[in-house]
N, C-alpha and C positions, 0 to 999 in steps of 0.2 A: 181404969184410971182415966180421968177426962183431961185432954188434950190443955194448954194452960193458951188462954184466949186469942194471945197474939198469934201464936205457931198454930189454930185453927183459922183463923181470919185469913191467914197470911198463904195458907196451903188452899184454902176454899178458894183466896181472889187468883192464883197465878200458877195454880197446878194444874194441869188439863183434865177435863170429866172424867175421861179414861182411866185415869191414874188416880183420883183425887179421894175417893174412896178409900183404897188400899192405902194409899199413903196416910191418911187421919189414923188408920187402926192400928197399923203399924208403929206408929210414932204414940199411939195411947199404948201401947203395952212395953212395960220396962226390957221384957226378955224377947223384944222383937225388934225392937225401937231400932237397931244395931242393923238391920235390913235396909232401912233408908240412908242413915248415916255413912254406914260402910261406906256408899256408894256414889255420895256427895263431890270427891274428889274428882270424880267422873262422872259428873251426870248426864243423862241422856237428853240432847236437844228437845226429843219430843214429849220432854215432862213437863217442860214452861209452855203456856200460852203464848204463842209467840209476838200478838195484838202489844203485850205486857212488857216483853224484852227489850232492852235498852241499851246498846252499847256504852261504852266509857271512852271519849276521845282521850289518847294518847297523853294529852299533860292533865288529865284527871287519875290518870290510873293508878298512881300510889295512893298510900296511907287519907297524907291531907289532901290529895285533892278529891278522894270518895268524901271523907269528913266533908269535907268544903261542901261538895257536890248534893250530899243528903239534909246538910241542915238549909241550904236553898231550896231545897224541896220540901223542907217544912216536920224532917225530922229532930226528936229531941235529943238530948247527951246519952239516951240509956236506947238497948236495945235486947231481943229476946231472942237467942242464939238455938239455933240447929246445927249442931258440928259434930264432926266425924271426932275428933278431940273429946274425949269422955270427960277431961277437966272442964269444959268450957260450955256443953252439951244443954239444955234445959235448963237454961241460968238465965235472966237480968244480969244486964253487964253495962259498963260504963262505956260505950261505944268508942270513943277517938285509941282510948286504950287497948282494945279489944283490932281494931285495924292493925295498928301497932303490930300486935303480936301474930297476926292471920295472914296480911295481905302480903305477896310473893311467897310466901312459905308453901304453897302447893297441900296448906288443909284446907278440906270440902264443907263449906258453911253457908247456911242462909243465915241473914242477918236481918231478921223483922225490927224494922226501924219505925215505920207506921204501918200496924197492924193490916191487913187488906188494902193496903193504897200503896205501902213504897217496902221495898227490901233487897237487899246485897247477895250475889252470890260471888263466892271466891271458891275456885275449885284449881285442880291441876292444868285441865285447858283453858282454863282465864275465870275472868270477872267481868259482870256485869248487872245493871241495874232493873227490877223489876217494878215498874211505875204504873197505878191505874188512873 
């Protein structure tokens, strides 16, 4: 099953070469897909390019100030989710709503906001933005 564009774009620009392979094949197959996800809550520093990695100053770090903080960088209302959350998992989703329900709760999610140029990560040890 072929990977749905965003969540290839998005693992191609800011996944390191090492990893980036396993990670497409893993995330293309339904009964594997659960490999990566699992693991989102806790991800390993050395899976992001780190060129890519962006912190969140302190009064961005809720809900509206990510909202705030993506659509100034040029993302839309909707975005294409990776979460450990099997509800929320390989969905289009309404983004501000989608913060709403993720951001402090310690679920592990990328959030492809612009496909290979901008995406969210929210995990157990924080949050931060992946910008090319």
């Amino acid at each position: 099953m072929p990977l749905a564009a965003p969540e290839d774009l998005t693992i191609r620009a800011f996944v390191v070469r090492e990893r980036r392979e396993r990670f497409l094949e893993l995330l293309a197959k339904p009964k594997q897909r659960h490999k990566i996800t699992d693991s989102l809550a806790h991800p390993h520093p050395a899976w992001f390019d780190s060129r890519f990695v962006k912190q969140i100053t302190s009064s961005q770090r809720g809900a509206v100030g990510i909202a705030k903080l993506r659509r100034e960088k040029g993302a839309g209302p909707k975005c294409w989710v990776i979460s450990e959350d099997k509800s929320l998992d390989a969905r289009e989703m309404e983004l501000e709503p989608l913060l709403n329900q993720i951001v402090g709760y310690g679920m592990g999610a990328i959030l492809c906001c612009v496909p290979g140029r901008l995406a969210f990560v929210e995990s157990e040890d924080g949050r931060f933005i992946l910008e090319k």
